[in-house]
mmCIF file of the N, C-alpha and C atoms, coordinates in Angstrom:
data_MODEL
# 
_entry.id   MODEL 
# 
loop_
_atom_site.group_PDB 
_atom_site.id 
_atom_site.type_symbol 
_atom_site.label_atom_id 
_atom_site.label_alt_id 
_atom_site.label_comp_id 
_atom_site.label_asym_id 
_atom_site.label_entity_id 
_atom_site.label_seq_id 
_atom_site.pdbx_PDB_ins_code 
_atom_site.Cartn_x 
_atom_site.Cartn_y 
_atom_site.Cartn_z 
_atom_site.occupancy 
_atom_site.B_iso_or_equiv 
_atom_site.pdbx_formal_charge 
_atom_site.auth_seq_id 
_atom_site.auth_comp_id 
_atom_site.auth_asym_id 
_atom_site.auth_atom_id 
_atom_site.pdbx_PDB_model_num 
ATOM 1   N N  . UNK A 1 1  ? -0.537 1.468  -13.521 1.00 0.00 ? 1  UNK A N  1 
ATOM 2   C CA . UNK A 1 1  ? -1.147 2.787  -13.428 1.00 0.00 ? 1  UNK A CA 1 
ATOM 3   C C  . UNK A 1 1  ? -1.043 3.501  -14.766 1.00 0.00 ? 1  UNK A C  1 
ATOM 4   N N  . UNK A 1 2  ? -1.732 4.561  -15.288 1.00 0.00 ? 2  UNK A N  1 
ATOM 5   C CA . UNK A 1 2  ? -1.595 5.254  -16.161 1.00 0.00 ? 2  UNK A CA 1 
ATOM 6   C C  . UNK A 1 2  ? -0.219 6.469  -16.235 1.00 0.00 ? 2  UNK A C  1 
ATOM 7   N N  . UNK A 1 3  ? 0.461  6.246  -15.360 1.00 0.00 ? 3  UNK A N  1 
ATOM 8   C CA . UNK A 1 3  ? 1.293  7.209  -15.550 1.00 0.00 ? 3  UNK A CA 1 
ATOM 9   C C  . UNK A 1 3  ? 2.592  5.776  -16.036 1.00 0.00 ? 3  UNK A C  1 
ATOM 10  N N  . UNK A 1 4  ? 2.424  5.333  -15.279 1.00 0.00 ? 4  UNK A N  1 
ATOM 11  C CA . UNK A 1 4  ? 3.825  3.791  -15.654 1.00 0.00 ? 4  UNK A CA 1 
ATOM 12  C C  . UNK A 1 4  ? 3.552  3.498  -17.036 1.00 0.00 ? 4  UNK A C  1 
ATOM 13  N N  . UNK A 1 5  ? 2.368  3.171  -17.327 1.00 0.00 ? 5  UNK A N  1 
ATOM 14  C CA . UNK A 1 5  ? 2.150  3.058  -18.825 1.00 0.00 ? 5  UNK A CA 1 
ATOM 15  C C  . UNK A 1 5  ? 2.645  4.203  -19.680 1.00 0.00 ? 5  UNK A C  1 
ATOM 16  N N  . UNK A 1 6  ? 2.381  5.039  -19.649 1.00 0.00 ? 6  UNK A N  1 
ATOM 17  C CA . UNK A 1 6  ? 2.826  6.109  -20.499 1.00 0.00 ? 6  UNK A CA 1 
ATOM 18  C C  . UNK A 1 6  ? 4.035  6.356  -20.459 1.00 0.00 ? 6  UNK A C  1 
ATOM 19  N N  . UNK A 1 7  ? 4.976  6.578  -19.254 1.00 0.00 ? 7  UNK A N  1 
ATOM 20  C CA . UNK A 1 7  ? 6.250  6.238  -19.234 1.00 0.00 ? 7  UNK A CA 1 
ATOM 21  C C  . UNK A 1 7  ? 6.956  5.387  -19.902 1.00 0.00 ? 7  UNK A C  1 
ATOM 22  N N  . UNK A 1 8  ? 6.468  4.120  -19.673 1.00 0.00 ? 8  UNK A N  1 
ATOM 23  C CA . UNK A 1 8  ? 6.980  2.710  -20.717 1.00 0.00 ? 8  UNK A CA 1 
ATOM 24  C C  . UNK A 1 8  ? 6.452  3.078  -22.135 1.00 0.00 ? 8  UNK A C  1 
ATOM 25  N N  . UNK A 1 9  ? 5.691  3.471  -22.208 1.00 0.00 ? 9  UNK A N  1 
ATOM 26  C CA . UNK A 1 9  ? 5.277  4.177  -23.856 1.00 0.00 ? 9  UNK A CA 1 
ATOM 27  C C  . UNK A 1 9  ? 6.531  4.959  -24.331 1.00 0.00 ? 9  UNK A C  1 
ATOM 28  N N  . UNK A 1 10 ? 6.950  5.501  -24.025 1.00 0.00 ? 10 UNK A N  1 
ATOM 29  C CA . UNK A 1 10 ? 7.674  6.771  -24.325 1.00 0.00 ? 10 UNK A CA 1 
ATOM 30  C C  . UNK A 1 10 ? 9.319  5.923  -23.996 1.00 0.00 ? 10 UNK A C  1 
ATOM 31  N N  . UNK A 1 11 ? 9.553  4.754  -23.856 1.00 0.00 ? 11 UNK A N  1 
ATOM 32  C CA . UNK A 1 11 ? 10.851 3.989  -23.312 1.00 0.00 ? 11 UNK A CA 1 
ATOM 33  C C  . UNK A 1 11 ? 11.091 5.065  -21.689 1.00 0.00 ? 11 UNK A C  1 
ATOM 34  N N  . UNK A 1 12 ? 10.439 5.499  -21.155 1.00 0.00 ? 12 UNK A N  1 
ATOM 35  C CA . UNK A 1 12 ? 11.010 5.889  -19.752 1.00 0.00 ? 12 UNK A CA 1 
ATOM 36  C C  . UNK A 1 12 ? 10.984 4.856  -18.833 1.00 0.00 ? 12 UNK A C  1 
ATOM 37  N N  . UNK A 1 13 ? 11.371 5.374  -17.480 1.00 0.00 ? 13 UNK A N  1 
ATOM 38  C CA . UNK A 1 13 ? 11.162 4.575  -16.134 1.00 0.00 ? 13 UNK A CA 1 
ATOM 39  C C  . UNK A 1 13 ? 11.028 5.326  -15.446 1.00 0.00 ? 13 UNK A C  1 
ATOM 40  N N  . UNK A 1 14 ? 10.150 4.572  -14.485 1.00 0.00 ? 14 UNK A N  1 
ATOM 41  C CA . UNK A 1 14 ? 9.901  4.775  -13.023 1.00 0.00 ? 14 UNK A CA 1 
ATOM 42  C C  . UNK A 1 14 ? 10.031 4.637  -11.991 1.00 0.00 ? 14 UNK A C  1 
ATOM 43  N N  . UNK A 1 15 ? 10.263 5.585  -10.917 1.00 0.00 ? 15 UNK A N  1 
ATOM 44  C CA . UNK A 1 15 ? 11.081 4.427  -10.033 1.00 0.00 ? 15 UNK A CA 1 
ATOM 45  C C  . UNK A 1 15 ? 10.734 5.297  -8.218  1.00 0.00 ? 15 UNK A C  1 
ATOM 46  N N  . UNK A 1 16 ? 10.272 4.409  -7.270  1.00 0.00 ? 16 UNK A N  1 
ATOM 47  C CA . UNK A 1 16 ? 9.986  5.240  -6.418  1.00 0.00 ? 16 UNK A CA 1 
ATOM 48  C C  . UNK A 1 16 ? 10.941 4.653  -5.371  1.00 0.00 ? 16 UNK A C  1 
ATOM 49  N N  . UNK A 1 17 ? 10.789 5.663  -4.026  1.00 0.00 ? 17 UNK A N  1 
ATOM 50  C CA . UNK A 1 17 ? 11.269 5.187  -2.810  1.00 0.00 ? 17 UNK A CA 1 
ATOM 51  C C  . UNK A 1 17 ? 10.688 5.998  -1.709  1.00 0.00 ? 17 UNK A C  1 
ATOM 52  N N  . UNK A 1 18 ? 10.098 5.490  -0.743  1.00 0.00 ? 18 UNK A N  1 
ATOM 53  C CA . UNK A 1 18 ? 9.803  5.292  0.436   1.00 0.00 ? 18 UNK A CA 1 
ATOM 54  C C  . UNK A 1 18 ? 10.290 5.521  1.524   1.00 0.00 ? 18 UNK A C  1 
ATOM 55  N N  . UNK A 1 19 ? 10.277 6.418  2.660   1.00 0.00 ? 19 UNK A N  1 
ATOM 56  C CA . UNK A 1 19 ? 11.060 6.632  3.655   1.00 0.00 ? 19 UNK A CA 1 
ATOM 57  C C  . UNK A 1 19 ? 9.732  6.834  4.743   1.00 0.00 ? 19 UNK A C  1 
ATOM 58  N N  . UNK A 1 20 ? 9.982  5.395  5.728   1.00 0.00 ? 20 UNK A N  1 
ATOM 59  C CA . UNK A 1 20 ? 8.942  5.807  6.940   1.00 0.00 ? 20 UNK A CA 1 
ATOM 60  C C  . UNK A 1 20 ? 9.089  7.181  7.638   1.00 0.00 ? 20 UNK A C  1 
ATOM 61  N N  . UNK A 1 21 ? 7.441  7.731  7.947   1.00 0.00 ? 21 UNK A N  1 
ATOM 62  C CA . UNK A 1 21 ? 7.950  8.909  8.481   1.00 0.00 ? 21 UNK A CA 1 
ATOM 63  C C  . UNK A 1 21 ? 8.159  9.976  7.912   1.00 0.00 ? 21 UNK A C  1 
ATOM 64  N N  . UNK A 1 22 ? 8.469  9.876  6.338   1.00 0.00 ? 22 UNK A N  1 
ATOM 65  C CA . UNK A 1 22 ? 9.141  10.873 5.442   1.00 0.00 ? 22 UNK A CA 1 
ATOM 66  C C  . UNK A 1 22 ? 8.047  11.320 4.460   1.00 0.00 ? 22 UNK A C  1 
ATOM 67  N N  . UNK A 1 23 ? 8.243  10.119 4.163   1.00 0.00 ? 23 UNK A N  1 
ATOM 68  C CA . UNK A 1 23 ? 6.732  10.266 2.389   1.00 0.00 ? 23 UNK A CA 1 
ATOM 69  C C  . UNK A 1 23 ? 7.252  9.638  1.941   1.00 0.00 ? 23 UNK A C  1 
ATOM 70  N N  . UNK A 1 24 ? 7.168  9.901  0.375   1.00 0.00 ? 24 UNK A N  1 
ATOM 71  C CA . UNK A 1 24 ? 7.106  8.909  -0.660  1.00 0.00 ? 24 UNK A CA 1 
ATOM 72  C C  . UNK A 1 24 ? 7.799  9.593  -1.767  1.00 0.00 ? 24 UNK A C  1 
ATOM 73  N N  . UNK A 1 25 ? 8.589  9.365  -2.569  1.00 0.00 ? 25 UNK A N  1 
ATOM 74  C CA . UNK A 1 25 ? 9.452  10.329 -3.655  1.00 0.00 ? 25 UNK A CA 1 
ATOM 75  C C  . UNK A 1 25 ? 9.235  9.379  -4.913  1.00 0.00 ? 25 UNK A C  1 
ATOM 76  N N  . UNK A 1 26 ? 8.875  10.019 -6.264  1.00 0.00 ? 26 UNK A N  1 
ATOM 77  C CA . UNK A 1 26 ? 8.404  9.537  -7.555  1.00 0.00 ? 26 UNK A CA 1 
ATOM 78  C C  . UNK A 1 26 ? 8.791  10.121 -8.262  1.00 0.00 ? 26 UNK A C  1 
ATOM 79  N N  . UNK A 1 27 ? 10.147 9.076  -9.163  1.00 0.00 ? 27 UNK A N  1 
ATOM 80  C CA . UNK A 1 27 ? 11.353 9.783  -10.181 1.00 0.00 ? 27 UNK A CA 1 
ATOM 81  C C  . UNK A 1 27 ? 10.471 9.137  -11.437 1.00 0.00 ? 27 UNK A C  1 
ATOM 82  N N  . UNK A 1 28 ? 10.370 10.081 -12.275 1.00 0.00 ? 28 UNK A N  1 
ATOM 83  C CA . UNK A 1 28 ? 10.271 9.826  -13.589 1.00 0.00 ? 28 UNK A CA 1 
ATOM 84  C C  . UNK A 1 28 ? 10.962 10.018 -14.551 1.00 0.00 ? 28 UNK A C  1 
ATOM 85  N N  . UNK A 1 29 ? 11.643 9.061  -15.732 1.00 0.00 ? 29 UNK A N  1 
ATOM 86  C CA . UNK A 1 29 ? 12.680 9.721  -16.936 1.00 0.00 ? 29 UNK A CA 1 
ATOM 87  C C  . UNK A 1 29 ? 12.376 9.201  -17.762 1.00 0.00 ? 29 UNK A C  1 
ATOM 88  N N  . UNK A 1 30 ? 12.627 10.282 -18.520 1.00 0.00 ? 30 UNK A N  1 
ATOM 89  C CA . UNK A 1 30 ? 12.188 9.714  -20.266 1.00 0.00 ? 30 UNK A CA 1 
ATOM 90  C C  . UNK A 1 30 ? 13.459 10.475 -21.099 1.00 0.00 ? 30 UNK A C  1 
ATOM 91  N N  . UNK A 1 31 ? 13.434 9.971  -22.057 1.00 0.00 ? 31 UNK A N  1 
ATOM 92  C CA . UNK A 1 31 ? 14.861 9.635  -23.377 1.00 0.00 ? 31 UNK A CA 1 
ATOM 93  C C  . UNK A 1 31 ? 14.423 11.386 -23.570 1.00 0.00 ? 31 UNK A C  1 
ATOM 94  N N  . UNK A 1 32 ? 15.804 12.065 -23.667 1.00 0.00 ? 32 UNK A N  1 
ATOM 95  C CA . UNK A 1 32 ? 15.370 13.326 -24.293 1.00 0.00 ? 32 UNK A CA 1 
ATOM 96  C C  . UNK A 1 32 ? 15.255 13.458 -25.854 1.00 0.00 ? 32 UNK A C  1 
ATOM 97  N N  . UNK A 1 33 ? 14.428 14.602 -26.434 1.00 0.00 ? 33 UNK A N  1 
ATOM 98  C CA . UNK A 1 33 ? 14.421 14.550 -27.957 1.00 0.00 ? 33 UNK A CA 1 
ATOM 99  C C  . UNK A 1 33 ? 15.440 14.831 -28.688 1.00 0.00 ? 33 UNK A C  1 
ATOM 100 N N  . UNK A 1 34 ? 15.452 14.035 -29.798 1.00 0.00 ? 34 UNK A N  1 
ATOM 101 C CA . UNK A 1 34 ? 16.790 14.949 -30.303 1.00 0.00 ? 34 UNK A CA 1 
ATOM 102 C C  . UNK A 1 34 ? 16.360 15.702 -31.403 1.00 0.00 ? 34 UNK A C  1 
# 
């Protein structure tokens, strides 16, 4: 997807999880600036 790409651009990750019933939760992190 274009957001995973850009993440991995930037050295971040992505990372989701799933809960039937619940929804869907979408962590994104990226390196802070220094």
């Amino acid at each position: 997807s274009i957001v995973r790409r850009l993440v991995l651009d930037l050295n971040g990750s992505v990372k989701v999880e799933t809960q039937p019933g619940q929804g869907t939760k979408f962590f994104v992190e990226l390196p802070a600036a220094s």
